[in-house]
C-alpha positions as CSV (number, residue, x, y, z in Angstrom):
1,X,22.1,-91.2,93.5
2,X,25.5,-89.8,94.5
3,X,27.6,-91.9,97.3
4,X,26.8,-95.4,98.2
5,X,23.5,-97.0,97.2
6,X,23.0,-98.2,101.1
7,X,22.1,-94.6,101.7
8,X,18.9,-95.1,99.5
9,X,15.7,-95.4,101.0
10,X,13.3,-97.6,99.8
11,X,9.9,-96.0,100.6
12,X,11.1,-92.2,100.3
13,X,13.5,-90.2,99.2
14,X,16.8,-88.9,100.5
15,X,16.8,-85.3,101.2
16,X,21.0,-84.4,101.4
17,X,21.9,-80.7,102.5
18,X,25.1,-78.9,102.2
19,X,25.5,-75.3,104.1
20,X,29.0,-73.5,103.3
21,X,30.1,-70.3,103.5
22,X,32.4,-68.5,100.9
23,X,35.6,-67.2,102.3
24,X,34.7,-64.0,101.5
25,X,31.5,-63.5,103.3
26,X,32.4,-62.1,106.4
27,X,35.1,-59.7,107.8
28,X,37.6,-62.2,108.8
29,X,38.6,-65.0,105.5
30,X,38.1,-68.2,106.2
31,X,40.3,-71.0,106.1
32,X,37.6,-73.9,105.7
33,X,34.2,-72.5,104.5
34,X,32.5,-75.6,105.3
35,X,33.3,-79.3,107.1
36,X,33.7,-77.3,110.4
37,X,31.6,-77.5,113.5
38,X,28.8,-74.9,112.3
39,X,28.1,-75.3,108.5
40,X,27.6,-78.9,110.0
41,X,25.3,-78.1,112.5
42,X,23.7,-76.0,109.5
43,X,23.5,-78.8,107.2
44,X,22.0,-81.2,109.8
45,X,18.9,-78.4,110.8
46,X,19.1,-77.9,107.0
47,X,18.0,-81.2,106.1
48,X,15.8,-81.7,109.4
49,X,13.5,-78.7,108.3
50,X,13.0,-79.9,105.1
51,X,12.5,-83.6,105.7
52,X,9.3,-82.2,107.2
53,X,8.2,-80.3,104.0
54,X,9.5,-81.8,101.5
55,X,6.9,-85.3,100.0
56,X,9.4,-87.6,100.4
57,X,7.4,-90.5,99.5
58,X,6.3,-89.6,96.5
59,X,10.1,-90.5,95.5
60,X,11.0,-93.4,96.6
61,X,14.7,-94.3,96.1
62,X,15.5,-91.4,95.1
63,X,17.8,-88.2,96.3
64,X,17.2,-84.8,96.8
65,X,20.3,-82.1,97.3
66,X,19.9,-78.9,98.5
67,X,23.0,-77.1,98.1
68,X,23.5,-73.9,100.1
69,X,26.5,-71.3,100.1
70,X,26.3,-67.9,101.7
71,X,27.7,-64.6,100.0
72,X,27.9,-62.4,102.4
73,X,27.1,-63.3,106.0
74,X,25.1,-59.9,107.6
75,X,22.9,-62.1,110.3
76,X,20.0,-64.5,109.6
77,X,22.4,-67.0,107.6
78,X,20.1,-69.8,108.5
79,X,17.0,-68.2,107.7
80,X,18.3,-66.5,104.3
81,X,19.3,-70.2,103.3
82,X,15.6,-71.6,104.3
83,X,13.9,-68.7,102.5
84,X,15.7,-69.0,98.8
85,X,15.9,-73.1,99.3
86,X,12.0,-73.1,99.3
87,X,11.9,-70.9,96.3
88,X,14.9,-73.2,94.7
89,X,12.8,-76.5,95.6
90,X,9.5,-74.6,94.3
91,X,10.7,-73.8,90.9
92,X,11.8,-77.3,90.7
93,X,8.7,-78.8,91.1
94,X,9.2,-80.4,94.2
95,X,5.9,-81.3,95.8
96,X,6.4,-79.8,99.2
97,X,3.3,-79.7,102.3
98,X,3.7,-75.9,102.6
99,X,6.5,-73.4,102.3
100,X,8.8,-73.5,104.7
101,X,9.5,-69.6,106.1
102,X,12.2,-68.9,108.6
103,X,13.1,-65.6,110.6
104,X,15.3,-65.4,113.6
105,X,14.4,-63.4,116.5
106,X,15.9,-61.8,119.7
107,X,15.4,-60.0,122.7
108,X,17.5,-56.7,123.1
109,X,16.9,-54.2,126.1
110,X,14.2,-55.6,126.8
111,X,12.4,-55.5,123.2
112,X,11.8,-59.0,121.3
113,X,13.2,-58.0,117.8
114,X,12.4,-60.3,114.6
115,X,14.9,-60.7,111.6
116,X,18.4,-60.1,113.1
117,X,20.9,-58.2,111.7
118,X,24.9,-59.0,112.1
119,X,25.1,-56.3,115.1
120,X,21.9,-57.4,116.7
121,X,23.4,-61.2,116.8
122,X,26.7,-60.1,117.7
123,X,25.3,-58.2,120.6
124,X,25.2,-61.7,122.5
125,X,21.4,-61.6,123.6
126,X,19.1,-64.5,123.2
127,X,18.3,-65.5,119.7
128,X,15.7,-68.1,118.3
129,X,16.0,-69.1,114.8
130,X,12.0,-70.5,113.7
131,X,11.1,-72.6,110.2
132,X,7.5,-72.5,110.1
133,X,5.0,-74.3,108.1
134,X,2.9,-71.4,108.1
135,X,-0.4,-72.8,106.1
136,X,-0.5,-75.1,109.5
137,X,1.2,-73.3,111.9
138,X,3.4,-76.3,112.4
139,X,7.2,-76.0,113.3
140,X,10.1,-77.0,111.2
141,X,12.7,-75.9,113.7
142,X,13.1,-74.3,116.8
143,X,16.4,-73.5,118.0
144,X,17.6,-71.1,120.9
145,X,21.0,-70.4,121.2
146,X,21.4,-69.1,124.5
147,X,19.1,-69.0,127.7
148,X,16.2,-66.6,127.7
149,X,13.3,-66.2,131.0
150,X,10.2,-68.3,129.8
151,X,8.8,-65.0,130.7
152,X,9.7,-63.7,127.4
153,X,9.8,-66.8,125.5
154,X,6.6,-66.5,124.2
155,X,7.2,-63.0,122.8
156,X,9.9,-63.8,121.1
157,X,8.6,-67.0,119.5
158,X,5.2,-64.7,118.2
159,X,7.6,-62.0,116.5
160,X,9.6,-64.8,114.9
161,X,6.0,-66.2,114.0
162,X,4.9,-63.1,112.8
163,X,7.8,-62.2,110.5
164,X,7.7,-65.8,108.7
165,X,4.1,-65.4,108.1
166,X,5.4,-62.2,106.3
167,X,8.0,-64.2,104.4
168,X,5.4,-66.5,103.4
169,X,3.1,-63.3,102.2
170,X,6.6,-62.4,100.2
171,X,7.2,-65.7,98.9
172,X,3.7,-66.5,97.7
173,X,3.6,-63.6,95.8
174,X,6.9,-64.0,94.4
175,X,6.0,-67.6,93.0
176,X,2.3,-66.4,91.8
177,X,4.3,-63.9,90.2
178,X,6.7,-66.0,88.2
179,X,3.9,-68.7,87.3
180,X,1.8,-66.0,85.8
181,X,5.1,-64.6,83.9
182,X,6.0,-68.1,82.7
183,X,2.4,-68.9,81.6
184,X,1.9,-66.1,79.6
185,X,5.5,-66.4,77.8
186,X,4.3,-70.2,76.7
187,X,1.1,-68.7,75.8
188,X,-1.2,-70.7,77.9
């Protein structure tokens, strides 16, 4: 276990999650690509979504990193970084309740849009960022970022439902995929 042992848990484990950016990922360089106000807000909803997937207690004691570091930011960072980390703590072996699926979505002129783009974000409209358990319909995370008429809140949450049940369709197929491929490499 990295850092201090106080940090250890004794009846699960630890799951510790670091979001950075390179400096090179968007338009403008970056002087810090990670410690500043947002890649810590990322880490902390990071680690908060998959506390809730992850079986923590079959490990007690024990630490689990999730390290995180976007290439090239073109809207849906958070999303993008939930989506490969469930594959990443798949193919480890990690004993998780369900995937965890993530898509953002807005609502431009009037339209609830799912899986934002950079333009779409930067166009300033409401946005909800949504990490589903989608086996169980149960939510990761839910974050708005700006105010939105309960009206419409509902639309947007069901296109932002609807695209991570189509990650998880994705995702599924991917792993079934790759457990197939590496089965019949070792000839079982």
């Amino acid at each position: 276990m990295r850092g201090s042992r106080s940090k250890a848990l004794h009846d699960r484990a630890l799951v510790n999650c670091q979001y950075s950016m390179a400096t090179f990922s968007t338009g403008e360089r970056k002087r810090r690509p990670h410690g500043d106000r947002k890649s810590s807000e990322m880490t902390l909803h990071l680690k908060q979504t998959f506390e809730a997937a992850i079986l923590t207690q079959l490990y007690p004691r024990s630490q689990i990193d999730i390290y995180v570091q976007i290439l090239q930011a073109d809207g849906g960072n958070y999303c993008a970084c939930v989506n490969a980390a469930t594959l990443a703590t798949i193919d480890a072996g990690i004993p998780m309740r369900d995937y965890v699926c993530a898509s953002s979505a807005g609502f431009i002129e009037d339209t609830p849009l799912a899986d934002l783009n950079y333009v779409e974000e930067a166009a300033g409209g409401p946005q909800v960022a949504l990490a589903l358990l989608p086996k169980s319909d149960q939510i990761a995370l839910l974050e708005m970022n700006s105010r939105l008429h309960e009206d419409h809140l509902e639309q947007v949450i069901e296109a932002a439902s609807k695209a991570c049940k189509d990650v998880y369709a994705v995702l599924d197929q991917v792993v079934r995929d790759h457990v197939h491929e590496v089965t019949t490499l070792l000839g079982e």
